[in-house]
C-alpha positions as CSV (number, residue, x, y, z in Angstrom):
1,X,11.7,-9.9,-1.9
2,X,15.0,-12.1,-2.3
3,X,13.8,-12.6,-5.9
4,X,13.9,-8.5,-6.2
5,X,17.2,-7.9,-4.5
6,X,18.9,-11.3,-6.9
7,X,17.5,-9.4,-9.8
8,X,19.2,-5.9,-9.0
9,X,22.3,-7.8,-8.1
10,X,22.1,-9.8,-11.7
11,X,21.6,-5.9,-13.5
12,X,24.6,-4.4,-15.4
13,X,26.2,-1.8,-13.7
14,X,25.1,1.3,-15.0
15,X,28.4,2.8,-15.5
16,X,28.8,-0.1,-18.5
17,X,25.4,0.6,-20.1
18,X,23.1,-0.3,-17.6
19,X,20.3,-2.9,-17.3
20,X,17.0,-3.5,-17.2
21,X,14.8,-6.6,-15.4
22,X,11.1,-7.8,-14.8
23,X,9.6,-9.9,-13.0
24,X,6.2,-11.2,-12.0
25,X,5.2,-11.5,-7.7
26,X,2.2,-11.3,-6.0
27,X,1.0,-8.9,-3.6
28,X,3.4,-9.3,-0.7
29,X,6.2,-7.4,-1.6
30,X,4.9,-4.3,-2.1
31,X,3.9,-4.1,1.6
32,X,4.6,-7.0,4.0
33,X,6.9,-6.2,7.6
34,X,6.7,-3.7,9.6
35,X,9.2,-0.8,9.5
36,X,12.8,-1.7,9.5
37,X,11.8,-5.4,9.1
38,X,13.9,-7.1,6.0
39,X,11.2,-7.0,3.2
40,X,10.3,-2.8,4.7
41,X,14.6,-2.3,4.3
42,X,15.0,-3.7,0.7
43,X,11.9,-1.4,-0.1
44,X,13.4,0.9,1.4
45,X,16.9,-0.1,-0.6
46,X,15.0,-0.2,-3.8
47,X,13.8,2.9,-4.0
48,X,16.3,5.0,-2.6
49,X,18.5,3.5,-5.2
50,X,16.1,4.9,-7.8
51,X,16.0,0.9,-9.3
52,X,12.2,0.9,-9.7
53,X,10.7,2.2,-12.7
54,X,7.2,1.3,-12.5
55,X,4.8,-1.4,-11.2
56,X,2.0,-3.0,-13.3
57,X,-0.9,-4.6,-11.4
58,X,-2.2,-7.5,-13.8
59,X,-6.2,-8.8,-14.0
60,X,-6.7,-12.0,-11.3
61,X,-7.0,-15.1,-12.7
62,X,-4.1,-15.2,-14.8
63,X,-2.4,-18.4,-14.1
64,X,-3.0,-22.0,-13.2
65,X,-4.4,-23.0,-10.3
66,X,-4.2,-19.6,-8.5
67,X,-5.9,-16.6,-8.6
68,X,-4.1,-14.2,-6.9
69,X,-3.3,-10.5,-7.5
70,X,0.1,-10.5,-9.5
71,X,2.5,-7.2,-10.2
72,X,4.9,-7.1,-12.8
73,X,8.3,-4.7,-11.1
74,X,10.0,-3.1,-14.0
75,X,13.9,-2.4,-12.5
76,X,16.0,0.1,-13.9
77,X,19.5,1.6,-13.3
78,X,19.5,3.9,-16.2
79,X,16.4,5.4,-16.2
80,X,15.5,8.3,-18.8
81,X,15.8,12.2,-17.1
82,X,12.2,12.6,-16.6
83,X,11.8,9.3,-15.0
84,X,14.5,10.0,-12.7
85,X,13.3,10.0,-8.8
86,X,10.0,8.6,-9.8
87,X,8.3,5.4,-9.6
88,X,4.9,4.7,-12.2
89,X,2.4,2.6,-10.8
90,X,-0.3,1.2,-13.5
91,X,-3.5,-0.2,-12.8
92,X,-4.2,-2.8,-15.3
93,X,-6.3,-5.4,-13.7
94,X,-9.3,-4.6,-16.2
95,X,-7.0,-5.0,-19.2
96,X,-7.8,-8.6,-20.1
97,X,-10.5,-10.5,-22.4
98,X,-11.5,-14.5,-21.3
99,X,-10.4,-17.2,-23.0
100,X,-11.7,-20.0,-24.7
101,X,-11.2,-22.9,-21.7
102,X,-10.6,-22.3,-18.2
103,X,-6.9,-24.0,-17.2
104,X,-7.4,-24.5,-13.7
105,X,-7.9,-21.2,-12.2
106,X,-6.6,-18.7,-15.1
107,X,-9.6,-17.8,-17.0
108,X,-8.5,-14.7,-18.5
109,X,-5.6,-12.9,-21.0
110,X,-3.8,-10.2,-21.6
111,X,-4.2,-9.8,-25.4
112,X,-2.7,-7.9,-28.0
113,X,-5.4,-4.8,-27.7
114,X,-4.5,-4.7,-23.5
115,X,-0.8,-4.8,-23.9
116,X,-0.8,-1.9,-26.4
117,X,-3.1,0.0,-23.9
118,X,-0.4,-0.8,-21.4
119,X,2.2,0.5,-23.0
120,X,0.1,3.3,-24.2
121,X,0.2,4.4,-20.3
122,X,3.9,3.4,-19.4
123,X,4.9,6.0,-22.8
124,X,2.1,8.5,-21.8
125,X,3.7,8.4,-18.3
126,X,2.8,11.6,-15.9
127,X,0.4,12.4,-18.7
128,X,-1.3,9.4,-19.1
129,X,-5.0,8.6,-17.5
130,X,-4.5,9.5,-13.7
131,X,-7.4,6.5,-13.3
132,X,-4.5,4.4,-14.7
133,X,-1.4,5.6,-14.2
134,X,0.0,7.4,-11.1
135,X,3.5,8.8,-10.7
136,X,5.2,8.8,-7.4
137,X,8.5,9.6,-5.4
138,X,10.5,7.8,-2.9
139,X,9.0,9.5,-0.5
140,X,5.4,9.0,-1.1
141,X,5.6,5.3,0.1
142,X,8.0,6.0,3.3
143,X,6.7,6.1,6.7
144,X,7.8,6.8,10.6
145,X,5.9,4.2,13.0
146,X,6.1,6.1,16.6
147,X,5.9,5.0,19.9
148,X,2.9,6.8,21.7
149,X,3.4,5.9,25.6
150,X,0.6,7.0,28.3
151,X,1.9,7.4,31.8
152,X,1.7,4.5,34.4
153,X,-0.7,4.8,37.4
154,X,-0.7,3.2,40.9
155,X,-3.6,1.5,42.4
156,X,-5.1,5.0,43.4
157,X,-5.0,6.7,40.7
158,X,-1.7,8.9,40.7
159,X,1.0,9.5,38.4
160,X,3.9,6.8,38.8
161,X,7.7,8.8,38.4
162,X,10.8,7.6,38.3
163,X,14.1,9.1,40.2
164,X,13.9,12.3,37.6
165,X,10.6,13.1,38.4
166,X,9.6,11.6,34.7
167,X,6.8,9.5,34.5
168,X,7.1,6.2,34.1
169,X,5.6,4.6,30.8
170,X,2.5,2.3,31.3
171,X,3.4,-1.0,28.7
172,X,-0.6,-2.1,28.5
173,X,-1.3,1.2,27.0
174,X,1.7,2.0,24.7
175,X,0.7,2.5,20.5
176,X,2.3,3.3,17.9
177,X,1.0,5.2,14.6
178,X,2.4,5.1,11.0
179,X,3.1,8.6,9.8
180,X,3.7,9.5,6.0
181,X,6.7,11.7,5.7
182,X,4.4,13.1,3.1
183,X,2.1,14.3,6.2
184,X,1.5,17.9,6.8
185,X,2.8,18.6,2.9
186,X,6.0,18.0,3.9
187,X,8.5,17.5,1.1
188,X,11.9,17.4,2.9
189,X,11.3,13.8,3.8
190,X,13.5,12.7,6.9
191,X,15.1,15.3,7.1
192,X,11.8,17.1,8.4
193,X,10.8,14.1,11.0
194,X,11.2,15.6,14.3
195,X,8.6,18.5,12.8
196,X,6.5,16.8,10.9
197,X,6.3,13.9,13.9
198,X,5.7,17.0,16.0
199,X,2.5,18.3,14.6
200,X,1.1,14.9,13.5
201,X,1.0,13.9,17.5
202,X,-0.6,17.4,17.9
203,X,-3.4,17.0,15.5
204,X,-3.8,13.2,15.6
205,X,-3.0,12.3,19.3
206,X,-3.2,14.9,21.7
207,X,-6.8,15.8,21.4
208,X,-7.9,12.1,22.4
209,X,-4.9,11.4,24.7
210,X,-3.7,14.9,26.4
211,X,-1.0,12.7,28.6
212,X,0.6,10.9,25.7
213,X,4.1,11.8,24.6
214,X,6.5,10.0,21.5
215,X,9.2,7.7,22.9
216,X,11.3,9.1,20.1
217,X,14.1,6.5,20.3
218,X,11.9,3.7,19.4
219,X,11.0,6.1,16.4
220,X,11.0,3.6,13.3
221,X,11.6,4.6,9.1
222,X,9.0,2.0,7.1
223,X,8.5,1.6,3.3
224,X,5.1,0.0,1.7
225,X,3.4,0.3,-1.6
226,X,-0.5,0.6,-1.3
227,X,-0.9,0.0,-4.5
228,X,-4.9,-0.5,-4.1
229,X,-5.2,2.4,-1.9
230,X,-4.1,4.5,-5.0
231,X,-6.7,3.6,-7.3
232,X,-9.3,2.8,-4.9
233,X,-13.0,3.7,-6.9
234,X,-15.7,4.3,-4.2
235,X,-18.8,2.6,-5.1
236,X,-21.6,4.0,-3.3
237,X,-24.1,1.0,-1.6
238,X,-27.7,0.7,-3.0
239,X,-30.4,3.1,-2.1
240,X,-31.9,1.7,1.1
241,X,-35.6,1.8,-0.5
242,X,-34.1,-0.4,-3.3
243,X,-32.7,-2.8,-0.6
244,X,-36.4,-2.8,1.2
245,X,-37.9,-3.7,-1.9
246,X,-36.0,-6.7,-2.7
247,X,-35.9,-7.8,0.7
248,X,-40.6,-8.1,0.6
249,X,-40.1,-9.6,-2.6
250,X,-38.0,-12.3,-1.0
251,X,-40.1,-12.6,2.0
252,X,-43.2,-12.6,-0.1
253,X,-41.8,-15.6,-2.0
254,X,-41.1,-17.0,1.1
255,X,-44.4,-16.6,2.6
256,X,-45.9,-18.1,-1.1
257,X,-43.7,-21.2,-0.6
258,X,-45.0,-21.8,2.9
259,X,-48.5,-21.3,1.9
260,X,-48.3,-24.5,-0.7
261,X,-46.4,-26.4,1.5
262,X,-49.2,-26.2,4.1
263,X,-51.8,-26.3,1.8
């Protein structure tokens, strides 16, 4: 995250043309810390600053001796009118043909023909192939963690108050749930918490926990990027009668193997 916020210091002020930067991380920056932890508040920083311009996931296996899930962030303070208030994500991780000699871990490439499909997506933008490319707000990757308490109970079973005649809050049962401040439809972001907060507890909580309330000062604002979450493809699991079959075939090989041992 340090890298990012170095970058967006390096950038020239807009007012004196502007700059642009890149740069290559893994995975954890897009969602590592909880809410108002450093990495969730220079999210949070980033993006409210409309400085991110798109993400690119890249194929695994890309460089030496690692192969982890890498992200190119594309920053930029001058971005054009439509891209204004919007971040592009871009899947690219199947963009890549295997090279010659494995060097350590990276066995793969991002060739000429991947980098113009790329670019074909970053140009098409909120027209390009929705299995690609996905467009996003600010607010689509912020989030409220709440503070769900349950009441405390005495030894038989009754409600434990304090001097108000509230009840007290029982620590060993307290939660806490990540809301979207997209839940509901909402479009007001934060501006619209105490609402949307309102009826998520009333739909998501209240019909398993009746006695649960929000501890609304412990109320928390969070930013991640889920970036796999958005272009998760479900892949359905094999037909169990497909399973069944394999599974005699192996036992019946099994069984085979046994028999010439013994005989």
């Amino acid at each position: 995250m340090l890298f990012l916020t170095h970058l967006a210091h390096k950038m020239r002020p807009s007012h004196e043309g502007g700059g642009r930067a890149g740069i290559v991380l893994n995975g954890s920056p897009l969602f590592n810390g909880a809410a108002e932890s450093g990495p969730s508040k220079i999210r949070q920083w980033l993006l409210e600053t409309d400085l991110v311009e798109a993400i690119v996931a890249l194929p695994t296996n890309m460089f030496f001796n690692t192969g982890i899930a890498t992200y190119i962030w594309l920053l930029d303070n001058t971005k054009r009118a439509e891209r204004q208030g919007k971040v592009q994500l871009i899947d690219a991780t199947a963009f890549w043909t295997k090279i010659r000699k494995n060097l350590g871990s990276k066995n793969r490439e991002v060739d000429a023909d991947a980098r113009d499909r790329i670019l074909g997506l970053y140009d098409a933008f909120d027209e390009a192939d929705p299995d690609y490319s996905k467009v996003f707000t600010a607010n689509d990757f912020a989030y409220w963690t709440i503070t769900v308490e349950r009441p405390l109970l005495d030894e038989a079973g009754n409600l434990v108050t304090d001097s108000k005649g509230n009840p007290k809050p029982d620590p060993k049962r307290r939660d806490t749930e990540n809301i979207p401040f997209t839940y509901g439809g909402n479009a007001d972001g934060d501006a619209a918490r105490a609402a949307t907060i309102k009826a998520y507890v009333a739909a998501e909580v209240l019909p398993h926990v009746p006695d649960a309330w929000v501890d609304t000062k412990k109320t928390k604002v969070g930013y991640e990027i889920p970036f796999t979450r958005h272009f998760y493809k479900y892949v359905p699991p094999r037909p169990l009668a497909e399973i069944d079959a394999d599974l005699e075939k192996q036992v019946a090989k099994i069984l085979e193997l046994l028999r010439e041992v013994e005989g």
